[in-house]
C-alpha positions as CSV (number, residue, x, y, z in Angstrom):
1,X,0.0,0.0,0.0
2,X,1.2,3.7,-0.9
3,X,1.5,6.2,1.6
4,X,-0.6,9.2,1.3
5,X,2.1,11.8,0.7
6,X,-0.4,14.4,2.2
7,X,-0.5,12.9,5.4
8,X,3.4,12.1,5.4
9,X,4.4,15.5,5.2
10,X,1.9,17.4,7.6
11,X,3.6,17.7,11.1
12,X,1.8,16.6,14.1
13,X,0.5,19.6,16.1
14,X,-0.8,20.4,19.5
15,X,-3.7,22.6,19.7
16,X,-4.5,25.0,23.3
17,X,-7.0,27.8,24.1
18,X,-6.1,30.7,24.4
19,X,-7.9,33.3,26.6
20,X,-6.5,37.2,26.1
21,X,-8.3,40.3,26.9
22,X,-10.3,41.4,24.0
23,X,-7.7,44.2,23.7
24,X,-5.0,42.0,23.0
25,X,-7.0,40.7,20.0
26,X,-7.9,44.3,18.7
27,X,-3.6,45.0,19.1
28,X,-3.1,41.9,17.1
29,X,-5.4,42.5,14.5
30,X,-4.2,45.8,13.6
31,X,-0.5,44.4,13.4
32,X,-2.1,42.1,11.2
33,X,-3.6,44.7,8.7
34,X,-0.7,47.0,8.8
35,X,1.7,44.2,7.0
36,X,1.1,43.4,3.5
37,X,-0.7,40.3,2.6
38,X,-3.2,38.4,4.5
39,X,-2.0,36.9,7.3
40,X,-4.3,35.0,10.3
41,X,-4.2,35.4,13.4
42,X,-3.1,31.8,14.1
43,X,0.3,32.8,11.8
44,X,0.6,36.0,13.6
45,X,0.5,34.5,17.1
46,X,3.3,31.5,16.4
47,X,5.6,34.0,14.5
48,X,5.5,36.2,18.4
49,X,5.7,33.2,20.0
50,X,9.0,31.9,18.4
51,X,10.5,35.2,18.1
52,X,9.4,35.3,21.9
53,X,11.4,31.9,21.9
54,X,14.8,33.2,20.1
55,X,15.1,36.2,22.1
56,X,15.0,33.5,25.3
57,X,17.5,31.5,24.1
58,X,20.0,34.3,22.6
59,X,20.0,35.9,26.5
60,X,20.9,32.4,28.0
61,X,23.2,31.5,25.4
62,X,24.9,35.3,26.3
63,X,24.7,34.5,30.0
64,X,26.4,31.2,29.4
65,X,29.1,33.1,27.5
66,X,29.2,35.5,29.9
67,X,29.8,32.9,32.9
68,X,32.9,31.1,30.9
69,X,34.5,34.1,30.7
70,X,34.5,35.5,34.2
């Protein structure tokens, strides 16, 4: 039997609720509108979350640096 190539090259993901102040949606929309293209919410949200993510991990990785040298 042939694998359905569709289903062997869409990742697993998790799925979560997420509960933020109305606000917080009306903020994210209008980021949204103002880049060109249409881009969802869902798009917008993992794009903050890993750049969220890389910011983390280049201030550890300094620290760490940091720590070696002193």
């Amino acid at each position: 039997m042939i694998p359905d190539s569709k289903s062997s090259t869409v990742r697993t993901l998790d799925r979560l609720n997420l509960r933020l102040p109305g606000e917080t949606f009306e903020a994210i929309d209008a980021a949204r509108q103002a880049r060109p293209g249409n881009i969802s919410r869902n798009t917008w949200i993992t794009e903050a979350v890993e750049e969220k993510l890389a910011r983390e991990r280049e201030q550890c990785d300094s620290e760490k640096a940091a720590d070696q040298h002193a």
